[in-house]
C-alpha positions, -999 to +999 in steps of 0.1 A: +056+720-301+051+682-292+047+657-315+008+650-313-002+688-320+026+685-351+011+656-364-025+678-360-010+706-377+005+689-405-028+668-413-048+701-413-026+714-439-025+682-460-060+688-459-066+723-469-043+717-500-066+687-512-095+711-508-078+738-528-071+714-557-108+698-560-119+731-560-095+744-589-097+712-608-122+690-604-114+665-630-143+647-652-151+609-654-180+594-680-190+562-680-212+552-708-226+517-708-257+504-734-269+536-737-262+545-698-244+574-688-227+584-659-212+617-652-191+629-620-162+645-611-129+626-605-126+631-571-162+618-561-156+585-588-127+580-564-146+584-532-175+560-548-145+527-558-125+534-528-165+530-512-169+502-533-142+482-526-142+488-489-175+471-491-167+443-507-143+435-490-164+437-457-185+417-474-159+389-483-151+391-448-189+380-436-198+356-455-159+337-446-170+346-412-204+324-417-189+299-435-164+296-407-187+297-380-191+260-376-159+252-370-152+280-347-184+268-326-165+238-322-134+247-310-153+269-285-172+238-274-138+222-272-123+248-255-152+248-231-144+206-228-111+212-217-112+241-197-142+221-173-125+188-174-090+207-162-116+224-131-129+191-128-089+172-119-083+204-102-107+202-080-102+158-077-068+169-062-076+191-040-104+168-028-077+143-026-054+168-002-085+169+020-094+133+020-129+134+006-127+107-017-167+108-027-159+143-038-125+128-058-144+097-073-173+124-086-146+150-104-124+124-122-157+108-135-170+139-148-141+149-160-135+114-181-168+120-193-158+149-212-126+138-221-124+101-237-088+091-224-076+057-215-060+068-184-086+089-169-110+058-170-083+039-149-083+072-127-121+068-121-117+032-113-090+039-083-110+067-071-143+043-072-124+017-052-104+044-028-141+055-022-154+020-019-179+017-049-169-017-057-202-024-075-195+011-095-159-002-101-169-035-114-187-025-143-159+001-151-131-031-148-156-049-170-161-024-202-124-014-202-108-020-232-071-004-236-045-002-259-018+012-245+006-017-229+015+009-201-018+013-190-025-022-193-002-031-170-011+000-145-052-018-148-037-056-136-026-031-100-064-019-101-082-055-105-054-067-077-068-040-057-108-047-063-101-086-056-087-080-026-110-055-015-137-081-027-124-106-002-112-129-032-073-135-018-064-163-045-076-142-075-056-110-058-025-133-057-025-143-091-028-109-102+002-099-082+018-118-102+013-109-132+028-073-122+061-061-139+091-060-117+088-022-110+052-021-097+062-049-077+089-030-058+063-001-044+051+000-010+011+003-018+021-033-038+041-048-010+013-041+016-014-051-001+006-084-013+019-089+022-021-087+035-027-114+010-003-140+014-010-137+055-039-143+049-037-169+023-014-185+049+015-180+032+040-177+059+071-184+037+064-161+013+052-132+044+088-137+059+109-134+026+088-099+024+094-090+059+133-099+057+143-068+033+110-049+030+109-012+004+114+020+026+083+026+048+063+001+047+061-004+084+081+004+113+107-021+126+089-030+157+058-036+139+078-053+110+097-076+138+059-083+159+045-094+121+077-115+111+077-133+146+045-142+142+046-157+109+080-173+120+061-191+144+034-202+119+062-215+095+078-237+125+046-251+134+038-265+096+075-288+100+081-313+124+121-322+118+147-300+139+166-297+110+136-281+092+132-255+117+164-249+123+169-241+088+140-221+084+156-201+112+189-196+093+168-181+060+163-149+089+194-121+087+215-122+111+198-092+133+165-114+130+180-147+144+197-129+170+158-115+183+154-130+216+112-133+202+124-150+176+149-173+194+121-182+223+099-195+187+120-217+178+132-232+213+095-232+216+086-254+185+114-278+192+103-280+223+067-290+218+082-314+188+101-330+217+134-321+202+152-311+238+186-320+230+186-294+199+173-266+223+200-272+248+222-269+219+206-238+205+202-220+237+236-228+243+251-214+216+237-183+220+240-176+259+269-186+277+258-181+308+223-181+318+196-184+299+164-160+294+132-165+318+110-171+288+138-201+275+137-212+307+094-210+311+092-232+276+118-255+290+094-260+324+063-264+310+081-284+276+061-320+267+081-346+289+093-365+261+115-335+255+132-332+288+167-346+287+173-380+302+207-376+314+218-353+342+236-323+340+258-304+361+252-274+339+219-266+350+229-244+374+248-224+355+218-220+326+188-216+351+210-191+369+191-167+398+161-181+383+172-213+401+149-208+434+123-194+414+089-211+410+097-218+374+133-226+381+120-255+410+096-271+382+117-270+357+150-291+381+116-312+399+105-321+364+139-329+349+147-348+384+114-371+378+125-378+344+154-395+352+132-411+385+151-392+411+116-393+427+128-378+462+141-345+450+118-344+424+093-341+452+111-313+472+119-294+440+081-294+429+068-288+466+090-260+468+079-244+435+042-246+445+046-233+479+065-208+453+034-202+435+006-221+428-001-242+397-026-267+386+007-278+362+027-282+390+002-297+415-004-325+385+035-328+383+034-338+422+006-360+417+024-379+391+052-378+411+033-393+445+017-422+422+057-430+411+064-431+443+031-451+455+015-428+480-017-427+466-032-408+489-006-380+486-013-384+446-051-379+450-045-349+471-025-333+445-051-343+416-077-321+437-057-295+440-047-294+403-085-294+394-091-262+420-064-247+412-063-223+386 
């Protein structure tokens, strides 16, 4: 036999027994009380407390149960809070996978407006400014008051990112500042300080960022184009030769040895009439010939930087550019500086015939009025102002 039908059997003849007992003895209970009587059996006064107390306890249990209810109403309500403020960051995320940052901006603000937490406000503000609600933003950056000192620093990155999104560089500087050295080191920080200080002008401070920049901020042709450039700003604010060339030796040694950033500062010494230091410089890094591009900024240098003394070296630095138009200015204008006014001619003839150059056609006119042949001079001036 299995175990439920035993259990059957057994309780049907527990139950038979009790019947055969009441019947044979029923028992007798009286209950007198001010002249009130009660009169039952045992069995049915047993039936009636056991009654009794099942109902008072039921109804212990419902009035706790309404004296309760309050409280229980409010952790459902809070339960309900939390469960639609964790939909509403679930679904900011995966707005924030797809890219739809009104969508991310409009779930973290409904979600900090159910739950009252410091860092969900500064949540709203990034995704108000990612979404470009400045205006929104603002007022958010105005009414927030926090406590915590982490989150007081993480709201000086937000106001550095609202300034400079507001166009206000100076006040986005100082606030870069005021950062703590490990927000400083991340790469959202570094680009948006490296945006501010080029265009605040700060050319020093954009090439000690470019020198050792975090892991990818930029690629290394792009990082090189941007430091170049901002080398070349730098060497225009100095005037001394020993200014830029120590500006040049900040660089690493893979920088200084960029041929853009070698041209930039043959260039500036160049137009600062500092020829001797280029010779030098170029020198020093090629031992044979130079570059085209040294060799164009030598040609079309301000005279006052052309060397006055001859050199028999020339040939060697200008190399197979040496019959080239730029090669034949470059030896015609260092020939008229030092008034050899015959070859200087020839050369400079020979580099127009080369190709033809308003520069060059006003070299030979300065060159013909040396020489007093005015008419050849005038000649040359017209074809230096048709020539383009």
């Amino acid at each position: 036999m299995s175990r439920p039908l035993r259990y059957i059997f057994t309780g049907l003849l527990l139950g038979v027994a009790l019947v055969l007992i009441v019947r044979s003895d029923p028992g007798y209970v009286l209950l007198s009380f001010q002249g009130w009587r009660i009169e039952s059996t045992l069995w049915a006064s047993a039936i009636v407390l056991s009654g009794g107390v099942f109902a008072c306890l039921l109804a212990w249990r419902l009035l706790g149960s309404i004296l309760s209810a309050p409280g229980s109403i409010g952790r459902w309500h809070l339960g309900r809070k939390q469960r639609r403020t964790q939909e509403s960051l679930e679904q900011a995320l995966e707005k924030a996978v797809l890219g739809d940052t009104k969508a991310v901006s409009e779930a973290i603000r409904a979600a900090s407006k159910r739950r009252n937490d410091e860092w969900l406000k500064l949540a709203a503000i990034q995704a108000d400014i990612d979404h470009g609600d400045l205006k929104r933003a603002a007022q958010q950056l105005d009414a927030l008051s926090l406590t915590d000192a982490e989150l007081q620093a993480a709201s000086v990155w937000l106001r550095v990112q609202f300034s400079y999104f507001q166009g206000q560089y100076g006040v986005a500087n100082d606030y870069l500042a005021k950062l703590s050295e490990d927000q400083q080191g991340a790469v959202a920080v570094q680009r948006i300080k490296l945006a501010v200080k080029t265009l605040l002008a700060d050319h020093r401070a954009v090439m000690a960022l470019l020198a050792n920049p975090p892991l990818g901020l930029m690629p290394n042709k792009e990082r090189l184009a941007r430091l170049t450039i901002a080398f070349k700003h730098r060497l225009a604010e100095l005037r001394t030769a020993e200014d830029q060339l120590a500006t040049y030796q900040t660089l690493t040694k893979a920088d200084r040895n960029n041929e853009d950033i070698m041209q930039a500062v043959a260039g500036a010494l160049l137009r600062e009439g500092h020829g001797q230091q280029v010779i030098e410089f170029l020198t020093a890094h090629y031992k044979k010939a130079w570059p085209k591009a040294a060799i164009e900024e030598f040609a079309y240098a301000p005279l006052a930087a052309l060397p006055c003394s001859p050199s028999k070296k020339w040939v060697v630095w200008l190399g197979e550019e040496a019959n080239t138009s730029v090669g034949l200015l470059l030896q015609g204008r260092l020939a008229a500086k030092q008034a050899i006014w015959g070859t200087a001619k020839t050369h400079l003839e020979k580099s127009y015939q080369a190709k033809s150059s308003a520069f060059t056609a006003q070299c030979l006119a300065k060159v013909c009025l040396a020489m007093a042949d005015r008419d050849a001079a005038i000649l040359w001036f017209e074809r230096a102002a048709s020539t383009r």
